[in-house]
C-alpha positions in Angstrom: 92.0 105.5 118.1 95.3 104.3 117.9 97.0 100.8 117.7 97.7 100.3 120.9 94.3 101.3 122.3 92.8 98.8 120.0 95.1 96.3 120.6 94.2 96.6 124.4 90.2 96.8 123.4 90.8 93.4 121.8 92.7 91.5 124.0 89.6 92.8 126.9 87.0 91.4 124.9 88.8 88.3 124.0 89.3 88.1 127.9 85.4 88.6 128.0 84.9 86.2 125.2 87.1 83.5 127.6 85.6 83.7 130.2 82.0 83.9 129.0 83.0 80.5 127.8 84.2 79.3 130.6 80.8 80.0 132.4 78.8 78.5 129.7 80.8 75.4 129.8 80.2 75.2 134.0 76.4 76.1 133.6 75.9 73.3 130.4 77.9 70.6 133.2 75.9 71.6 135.9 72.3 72.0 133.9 72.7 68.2 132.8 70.0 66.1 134.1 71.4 62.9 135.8 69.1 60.0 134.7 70.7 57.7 137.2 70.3 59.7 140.1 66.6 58.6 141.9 64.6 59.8 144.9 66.5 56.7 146.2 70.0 57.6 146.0 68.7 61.1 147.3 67.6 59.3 150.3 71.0 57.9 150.8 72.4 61.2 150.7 70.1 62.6 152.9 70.9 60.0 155.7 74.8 60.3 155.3 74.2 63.7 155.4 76.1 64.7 152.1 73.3 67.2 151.0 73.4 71.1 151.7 70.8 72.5 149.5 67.7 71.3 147.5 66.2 73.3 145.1 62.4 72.6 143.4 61.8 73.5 140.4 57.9 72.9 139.6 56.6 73.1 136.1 53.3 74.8 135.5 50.9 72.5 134.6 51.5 69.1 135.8 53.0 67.8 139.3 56.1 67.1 137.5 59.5 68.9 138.4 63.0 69.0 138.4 65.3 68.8 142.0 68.8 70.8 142.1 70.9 69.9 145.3 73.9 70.8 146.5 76.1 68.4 147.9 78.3 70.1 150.6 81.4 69.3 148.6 80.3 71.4 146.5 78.9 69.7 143.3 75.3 69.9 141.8 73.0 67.4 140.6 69.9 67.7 139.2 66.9 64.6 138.5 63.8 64.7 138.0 60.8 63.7 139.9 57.0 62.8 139.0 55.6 64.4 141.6 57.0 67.2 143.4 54.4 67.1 146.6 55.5 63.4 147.1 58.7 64.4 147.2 58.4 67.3 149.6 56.6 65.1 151.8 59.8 62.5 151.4 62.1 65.6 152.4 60.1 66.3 155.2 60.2 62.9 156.9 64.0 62.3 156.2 64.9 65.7 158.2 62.8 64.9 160.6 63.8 61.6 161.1 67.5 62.4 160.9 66.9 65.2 162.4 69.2 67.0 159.3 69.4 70.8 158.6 68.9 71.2 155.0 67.8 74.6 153.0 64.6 73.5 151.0 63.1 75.9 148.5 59.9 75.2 146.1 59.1 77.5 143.0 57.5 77.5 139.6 59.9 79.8 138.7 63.4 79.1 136.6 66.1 79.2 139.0 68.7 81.9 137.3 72.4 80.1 136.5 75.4 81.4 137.3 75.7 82.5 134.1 72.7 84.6 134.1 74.0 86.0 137.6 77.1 87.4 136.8 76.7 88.4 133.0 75.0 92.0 134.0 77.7 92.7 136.2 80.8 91.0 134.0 79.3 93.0 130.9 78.9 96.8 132.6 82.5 96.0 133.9 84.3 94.9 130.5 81.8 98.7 129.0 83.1 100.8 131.5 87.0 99.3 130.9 86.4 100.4 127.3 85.1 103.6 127.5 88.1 104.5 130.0 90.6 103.4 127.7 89.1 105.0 124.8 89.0 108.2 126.6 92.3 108.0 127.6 93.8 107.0 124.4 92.0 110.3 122.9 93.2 112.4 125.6 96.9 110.8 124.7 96.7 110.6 121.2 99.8 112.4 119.7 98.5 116.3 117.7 95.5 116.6 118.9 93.3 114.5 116.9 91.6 112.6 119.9 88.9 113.8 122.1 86.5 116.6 122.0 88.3 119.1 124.2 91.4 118.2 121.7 89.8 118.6 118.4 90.6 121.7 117.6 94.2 120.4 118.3 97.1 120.9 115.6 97.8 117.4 113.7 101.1 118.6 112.5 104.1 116.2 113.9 107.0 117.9 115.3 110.7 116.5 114.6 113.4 117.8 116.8 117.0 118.7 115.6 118.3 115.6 117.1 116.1 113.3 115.5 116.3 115.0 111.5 119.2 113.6 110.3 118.7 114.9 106.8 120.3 116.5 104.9 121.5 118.3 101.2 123.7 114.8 100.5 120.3 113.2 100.8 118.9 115.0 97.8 120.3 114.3 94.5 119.6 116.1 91.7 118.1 119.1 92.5 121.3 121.1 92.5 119.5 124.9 92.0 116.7 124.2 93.9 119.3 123.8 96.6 121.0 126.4 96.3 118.1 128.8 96.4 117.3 127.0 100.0 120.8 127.6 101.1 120.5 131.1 102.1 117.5 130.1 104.4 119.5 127.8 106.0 122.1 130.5 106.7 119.4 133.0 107.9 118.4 130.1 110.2 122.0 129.4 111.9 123.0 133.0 111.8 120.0 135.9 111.6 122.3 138.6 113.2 124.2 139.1 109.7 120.8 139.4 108.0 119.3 141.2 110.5 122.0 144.2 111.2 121.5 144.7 107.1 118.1 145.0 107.9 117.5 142.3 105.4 114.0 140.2 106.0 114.5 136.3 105.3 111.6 135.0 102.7 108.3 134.0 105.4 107.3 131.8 102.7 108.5 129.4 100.3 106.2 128.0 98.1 107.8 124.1 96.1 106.0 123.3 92.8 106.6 120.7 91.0 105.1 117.0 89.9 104.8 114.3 91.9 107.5 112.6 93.4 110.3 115.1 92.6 110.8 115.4 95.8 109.6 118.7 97.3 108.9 117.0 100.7 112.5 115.6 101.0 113.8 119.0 100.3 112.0 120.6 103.0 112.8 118.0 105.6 116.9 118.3 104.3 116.4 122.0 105.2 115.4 121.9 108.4 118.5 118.9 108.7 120.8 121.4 107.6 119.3 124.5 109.3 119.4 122.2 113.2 115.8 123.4 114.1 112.5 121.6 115.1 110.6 120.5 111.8 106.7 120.8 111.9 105.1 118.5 109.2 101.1 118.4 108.1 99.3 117.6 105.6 96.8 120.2 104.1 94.1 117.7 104.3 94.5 117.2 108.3 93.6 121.3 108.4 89.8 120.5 107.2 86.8 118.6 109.3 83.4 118.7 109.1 82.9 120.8 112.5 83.0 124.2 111.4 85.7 126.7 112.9 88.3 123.0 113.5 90.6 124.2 110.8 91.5 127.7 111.5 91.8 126.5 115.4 94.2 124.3 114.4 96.4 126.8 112.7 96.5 128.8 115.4 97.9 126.2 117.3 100.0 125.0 114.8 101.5 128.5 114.0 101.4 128.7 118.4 103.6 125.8 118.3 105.7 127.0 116.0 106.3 129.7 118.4 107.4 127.8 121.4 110.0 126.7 119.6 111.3 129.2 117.1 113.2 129.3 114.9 111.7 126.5 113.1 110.1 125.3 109.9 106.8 124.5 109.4 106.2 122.5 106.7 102.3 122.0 104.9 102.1 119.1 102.3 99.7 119.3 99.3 98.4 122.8 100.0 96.2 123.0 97.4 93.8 121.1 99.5 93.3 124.0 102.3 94.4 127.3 99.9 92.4 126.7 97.4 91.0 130.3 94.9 87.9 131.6 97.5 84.8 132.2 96.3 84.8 129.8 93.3 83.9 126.6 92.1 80.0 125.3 93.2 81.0 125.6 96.9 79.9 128.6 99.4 81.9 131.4 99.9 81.9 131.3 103.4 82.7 127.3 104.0 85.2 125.5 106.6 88.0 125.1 104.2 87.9 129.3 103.3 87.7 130.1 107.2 90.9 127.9 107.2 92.4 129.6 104.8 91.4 133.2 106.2 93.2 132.0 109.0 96.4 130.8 107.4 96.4 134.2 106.1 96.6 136.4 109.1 98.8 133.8 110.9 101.8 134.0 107.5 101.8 137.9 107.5 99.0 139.7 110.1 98.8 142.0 112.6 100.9 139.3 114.9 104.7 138.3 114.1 106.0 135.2 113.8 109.6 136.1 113.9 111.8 132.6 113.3 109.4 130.9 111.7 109.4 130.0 107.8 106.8 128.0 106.4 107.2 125.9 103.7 104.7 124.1 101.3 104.4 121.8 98.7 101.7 121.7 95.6 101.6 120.5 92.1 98.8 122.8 91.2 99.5 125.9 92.1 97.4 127.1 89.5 94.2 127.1 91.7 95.9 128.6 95.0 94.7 131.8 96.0 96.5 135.4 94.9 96.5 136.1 98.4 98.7 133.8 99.7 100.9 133.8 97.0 101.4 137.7 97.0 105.2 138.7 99.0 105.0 138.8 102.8 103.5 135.4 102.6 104.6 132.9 100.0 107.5 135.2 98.7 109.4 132.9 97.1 108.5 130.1 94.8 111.1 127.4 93.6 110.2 125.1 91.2 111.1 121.7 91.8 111.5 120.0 87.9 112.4 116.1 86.7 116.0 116.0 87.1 118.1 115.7 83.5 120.3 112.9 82.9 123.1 114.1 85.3 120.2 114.3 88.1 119.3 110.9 87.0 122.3 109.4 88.2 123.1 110.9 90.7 119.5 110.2 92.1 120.3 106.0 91.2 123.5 106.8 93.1 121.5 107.5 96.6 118.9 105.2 96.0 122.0 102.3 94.9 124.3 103.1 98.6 122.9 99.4 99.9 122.1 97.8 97.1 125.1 95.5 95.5 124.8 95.8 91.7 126.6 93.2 89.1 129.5 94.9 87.1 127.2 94.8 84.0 124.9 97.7 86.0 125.8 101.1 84.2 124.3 103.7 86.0 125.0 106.2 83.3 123.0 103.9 81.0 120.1 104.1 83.2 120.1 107.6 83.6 120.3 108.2 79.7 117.6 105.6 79.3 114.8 106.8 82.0 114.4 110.3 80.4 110.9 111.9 82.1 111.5 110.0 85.2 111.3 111.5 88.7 112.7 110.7 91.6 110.3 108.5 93.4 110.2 106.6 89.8 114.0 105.9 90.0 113.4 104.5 93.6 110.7 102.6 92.4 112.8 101.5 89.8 115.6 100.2 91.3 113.6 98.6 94.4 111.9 96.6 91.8 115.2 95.2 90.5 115.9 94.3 93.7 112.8 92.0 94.0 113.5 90.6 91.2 117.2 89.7 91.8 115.8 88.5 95.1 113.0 86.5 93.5 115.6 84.8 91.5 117.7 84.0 94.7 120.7 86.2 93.1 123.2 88.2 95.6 123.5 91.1 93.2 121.1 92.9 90.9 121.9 92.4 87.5 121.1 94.7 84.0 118.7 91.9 83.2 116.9 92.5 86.4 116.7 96.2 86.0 115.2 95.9 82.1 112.6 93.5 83.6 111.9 96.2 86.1 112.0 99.3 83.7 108.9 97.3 81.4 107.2 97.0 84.4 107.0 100.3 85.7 106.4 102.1 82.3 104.2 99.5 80.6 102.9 97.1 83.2 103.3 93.6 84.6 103.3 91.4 81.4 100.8 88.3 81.6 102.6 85.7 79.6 100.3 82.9 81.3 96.9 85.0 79.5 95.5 82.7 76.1 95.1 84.7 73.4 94.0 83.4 70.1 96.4 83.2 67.4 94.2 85.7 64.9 94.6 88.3 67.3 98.8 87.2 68.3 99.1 87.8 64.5 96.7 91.2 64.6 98.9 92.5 67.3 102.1 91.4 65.9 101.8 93.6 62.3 100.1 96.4 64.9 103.0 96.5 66.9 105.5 96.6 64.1 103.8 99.3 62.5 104.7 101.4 65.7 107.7 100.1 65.5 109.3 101.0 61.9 108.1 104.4 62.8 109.3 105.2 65.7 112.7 103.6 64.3 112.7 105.7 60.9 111.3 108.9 62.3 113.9 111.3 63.7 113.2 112.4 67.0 111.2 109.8 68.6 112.8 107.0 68.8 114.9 104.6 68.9 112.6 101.2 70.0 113.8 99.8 73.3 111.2 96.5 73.3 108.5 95.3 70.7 105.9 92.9 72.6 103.2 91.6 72.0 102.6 89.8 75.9 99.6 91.2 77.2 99.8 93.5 79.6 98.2 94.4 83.2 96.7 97.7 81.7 94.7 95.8 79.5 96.6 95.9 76.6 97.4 93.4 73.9 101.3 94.5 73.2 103.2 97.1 73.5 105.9 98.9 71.5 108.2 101.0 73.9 110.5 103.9 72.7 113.4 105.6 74.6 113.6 108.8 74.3 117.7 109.8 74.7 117.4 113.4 75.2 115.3 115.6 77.6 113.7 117.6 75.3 113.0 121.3 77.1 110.0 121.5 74.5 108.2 120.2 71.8 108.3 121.1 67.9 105.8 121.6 65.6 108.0 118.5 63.3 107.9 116.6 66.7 104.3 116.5 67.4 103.5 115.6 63.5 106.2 112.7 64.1 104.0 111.5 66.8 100.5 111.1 65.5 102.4 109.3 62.7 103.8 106.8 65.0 100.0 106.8 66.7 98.5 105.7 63.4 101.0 103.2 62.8 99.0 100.4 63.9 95.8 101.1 62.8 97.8 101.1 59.1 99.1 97.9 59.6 96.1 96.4 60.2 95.0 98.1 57.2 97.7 96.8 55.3 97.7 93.0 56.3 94.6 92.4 57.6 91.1 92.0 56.1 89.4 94.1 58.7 90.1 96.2 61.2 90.1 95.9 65.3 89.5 98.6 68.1 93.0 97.9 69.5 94.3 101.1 68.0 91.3 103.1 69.5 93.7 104.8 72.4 96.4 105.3 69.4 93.3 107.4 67.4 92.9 109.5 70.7 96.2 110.2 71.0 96.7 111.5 67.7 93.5 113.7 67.7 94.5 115.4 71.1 97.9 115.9 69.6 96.7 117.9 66.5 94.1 119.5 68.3 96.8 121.1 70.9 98.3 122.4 67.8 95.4 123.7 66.7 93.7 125.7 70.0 97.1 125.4 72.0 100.2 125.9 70.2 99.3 128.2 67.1 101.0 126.0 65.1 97.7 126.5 62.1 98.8 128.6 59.2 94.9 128.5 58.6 93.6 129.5 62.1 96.6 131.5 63.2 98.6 132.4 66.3 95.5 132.6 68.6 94.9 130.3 71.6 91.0 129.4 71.0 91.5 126.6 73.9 88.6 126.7 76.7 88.6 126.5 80.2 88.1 122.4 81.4 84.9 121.7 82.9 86.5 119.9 85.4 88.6 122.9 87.0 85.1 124.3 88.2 85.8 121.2 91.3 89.4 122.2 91.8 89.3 126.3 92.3 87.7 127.4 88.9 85.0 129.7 88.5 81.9 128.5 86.4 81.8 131.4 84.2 85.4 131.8 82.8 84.4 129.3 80.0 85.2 131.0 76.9 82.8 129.6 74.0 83.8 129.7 70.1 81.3 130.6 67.2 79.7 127.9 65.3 82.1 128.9 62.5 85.3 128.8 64.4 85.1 125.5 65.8 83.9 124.1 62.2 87.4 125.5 61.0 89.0 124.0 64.0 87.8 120.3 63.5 88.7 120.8 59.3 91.9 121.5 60.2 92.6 119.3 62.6 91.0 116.5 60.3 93.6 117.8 57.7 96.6 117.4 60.0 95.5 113.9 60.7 94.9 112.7 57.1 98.5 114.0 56.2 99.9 112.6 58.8 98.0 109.6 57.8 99.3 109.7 54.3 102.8 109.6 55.0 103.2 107.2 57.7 101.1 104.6 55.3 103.6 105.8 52.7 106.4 104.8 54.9 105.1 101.8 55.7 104.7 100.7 52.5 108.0 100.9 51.7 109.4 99.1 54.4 106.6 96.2 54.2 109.6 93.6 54.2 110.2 94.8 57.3 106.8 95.0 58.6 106.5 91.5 57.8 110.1 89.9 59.6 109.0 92.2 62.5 105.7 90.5 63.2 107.1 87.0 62.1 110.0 87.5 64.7 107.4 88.7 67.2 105.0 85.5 66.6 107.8 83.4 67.3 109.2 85.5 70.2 106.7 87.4 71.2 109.3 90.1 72.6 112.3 91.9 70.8 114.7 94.3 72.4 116.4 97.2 70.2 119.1 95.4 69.1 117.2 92.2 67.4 114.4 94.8 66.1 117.0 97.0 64.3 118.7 93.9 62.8 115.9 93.7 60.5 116.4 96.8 58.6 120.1 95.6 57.6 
């Protein structure tokens, strides 16, 4: 149902609701019993001759009644009477004496109000009205999605040349990825060249990559570039409950396509329709693998769909199915990565064109500053400066704006207004620090950008936030160790200073022990256990394309080996970061002392303290 359908259902039954009033209101006027009205002044008139219609009304079980008439201009009164014969006999000799011709009716039954009259009818007529529009709206309802002869309709949404005005200028930082689309954008202006060569453009182009990167804004730029109709759909929209919906709606979709060829159609989170068959706890013959049968023959079957390149987007193309991945049908696969630091800014430089930024704003800065970050993060970023600037009725963002912004989406919204008890400020104050000397005198992971300890919306009581200045390709074995160091840093500190310790560092602990397991099962990085990968399959891949039986089990022996070393890694670790501390407990202690009094220091004030 769309938004204009139920805007129209509304404003009928409001209409309804109106004029259903409206009656009530008459009937309640007219249904009011008129005390001062008599058989007297009904005799009156009755003489002048005022009176159309009188209505009897008599009650069961005694002689009593009530006396509706209608006056011939039209307005009702009703009084009551003690005895109803009397007053037919009183009705009788006033027409005959006056010789009037007036509509008399007796009855012991409840005269029905106009209320009760026209309801049936007003009711079946406001019904009807609703199921017409509904039908129509679902006959009209834009891919298919409305009515039953429609369902097996396509969903996907079809943008002509005219109105795609995107383009390659509209996607920074993803200078190779672009470049391995520009040659389908070629084959779409001009196919002869590739076709006298007897060269076959790539059906299928498969973008992987994490979220927000911006595989869907690269498709849409190549059909901008290429000038040719641009199908969208989501993977999800393929799938219903009816059995035989989704492959009927890729044969329209890939019909479509068709009409108006060349073209590109593009599918959006795949991985929900072309998912491994036959695993997981589901059937093997089920909607979505009926779907996907058909996607097959449709991409590279007995039919041809000259002119017509599909593209899709996934970030887990680890559970797709060989099939469609194999040449002839997703023949290329480009892999759409976080941009590096020159991608950063040029990224901020799109997402900056109308926003005015203070002459303190270095883009560069930011860039260096946001390793990790996609593109939708950088958008994100920047759009929350603007609030923020705007919040603070300022006509241009300013740096302070954007480090407000930066805390906010990587830690949280900081909840300064939040009571905490000063035990626990001072807990978290030498926790925090802790963190903080390490990741300041460890190479490699720092330097500190902020120390806090504000609370935070994700439930935490502080936060210590690094920034990384390079975009490391991949990690070290000294790199990892570096990092459970920093992770125990504030359970040490509370070692250290306090009495007792607190569960705060509980997520820290975690961390840590995933870390030197990885190294462990994952990495080979064990001079005890060796180079072999002794990781098992997740239990939770079984829902998203896994087979149940590909879990590969260790011997009692091996993973008793596994948990000693990985206990080893973290007591060393342990050891040397509580060494570290130790000898920087001057530190430690102007770090929390600064904190209690400010509760937050940036990099500059933090890295004072070691001078």
């Amino acid at each position: 149902m769309n938004k204009n359908m139920r805007r129209s259902i509304i404003s009928y039954l409001l209409l309804f609701l109106i004029i259903f009033g409206i009656l009530t209101l008459i009937q309640n006027n007219n249904q009011n019993v008129d005390l001062s009205y008599t058989e007297t002044s009904f005799a009156e008139d009755m003489k002048e001759g005022k009176i159309k219609e009188v209505y009897v009304q008599q009650n069961a079980e005694v002689p009593t009644g009530t006396v509706e008439i209608t006056k011939k201009d039209r307005s009702n009164v009703r009084f009551y009477v003690t005895d109803v014969n009397d007053f037919q006999e009183l009705f009788d000799t006033l027409v005959k004496d006056e010789n009037l011709n007036v509509s008399f009716e007796m009855s012991d039954v409840v005269r029905p109000s106009l209320v009760e009259r026209i309801l049936p009818y007003l009711l079946g007529a406001i019904a009807i009205i609703i199921i017409v529009m509904m039908s129509a709206g679902m006959q009209g309802a834009g891919g298919g999605g409305g009515s039953m002869m429609n369902f097996g309709r396509s969903r996907a949404q079809m943008t002509s040349e005219e109105d795609n005005q995107m383009n390659f200028d509209d996607v920074a930082g993803l200078k190779e990825e672009k470049e391995d689309l520009e040659e389908v954008v070629d084959f779409l202006r001009n196919p002869s060249k590739y076709v006298e060569l007897g060269a076959r453009i790539p059906k299928g182009i498969l973008l992987v990559g994490p979220p927000g990167t911006g595989k869907t804004l690269l498709a849409k730029a190549v059909a901008g570039e290429a000038k040719v109709p641009f199908f969208s759909i989501s993977g999800s929209d393929f799938v219903e409950m009816f059995v035989g919906v989704g492959a009927s709606r890729v044969r329209d979709l890939f019909a479509e396509a068709k009409k108006n060829s060349p073209c590109i159609v593009f599918i959006d989170e795949i991985d929900a329709v072309a998912r491994r068959r036959g695993s997981g706890l589901g059937g093997g013959h089920d909607e979505r693998e009926q779907t996907l049968n058909q996607m097959l023959v449709e991409m590279d079957g007995f039919t041809v769909n000259e002119g017509i390149i599909v593209m899709a987007a996934t970030n887990r193309v680890d559970i797709l199915d060989p099939a469609i991945l194999r040449p002839g049908r997703f023949d290329r696969k480009i892999a759409v990565t976080r941009p590096d630091v020159q991608g950063r800014e040029d990224i901020l430089k799109v997402h900056t064109r109308n926003k005015k930024l203070a002459d303190d704003v270095d883009l560069h800065e930011i860039a260096r500053t946001t390793a990790g970050f996609a593109g939708a993060d950088l958008e994100n970023l920047m759009n929350e400066s603007a609030i923020n600037a705007a919040k603070n009725s300022r006509q241009f963002i300013i740096k302070s704006d954007i480090d407000k912004a930066f805390i906010k989406v990587g830690i949280g919204t900081e909840r300064k207004s939040r009571l905490v008890p000063e035990k626990e400020r001072k807990i978290t104050a030498y926790h925090e620090s802790g963190h903080a000397i390490l990741f300041h005198l460890l190479e490699g992971v720092g330097p500190v950008y902020a120390v806090s300890i504000i609370p935070t919306g994700e439930g935490a009581a502080g936060y210590t936030m690094p920034l990384p200045e390079n975009d490391n390709v991949f990690n070290t074995k000294g790199k990892i160790l570096q990092d459970i160091k920093v992770s125990l840093g504030g359970r040490i500190a509370e070692e250290m200073i306090m009495d007792d310790i607190t569960t705060g560092a509980s997520q820290d602990i975690k961390q840590a022990t995933a870390a030197a397991r990885a190294m462990v099962v994952k990495y080979g990085m064990s001079e005890e256990l060796g180079l072999i990968n002794y990781e098992t399959d997740n239990e939770e891949e079984t829902f998203v394309g896994r087979d149940i039986g590909h879990q590969r089990m260790l011997g009692e022996a091996t993973a008793a080996a596994i948990d000693k070393e990985v206990k080893r890694i973290i007591d060393e670790c342990y050891v040397e970061a509580r060494r570290i501390l130790e000898e920087n407990i001057d530190v430690l202690h102007k770090c929390a002392e600064r904190l209690l009094e400010k509760e937050r220091i940036d990099r500059e004030e933090f890295e004072s303290l070691f001078v």
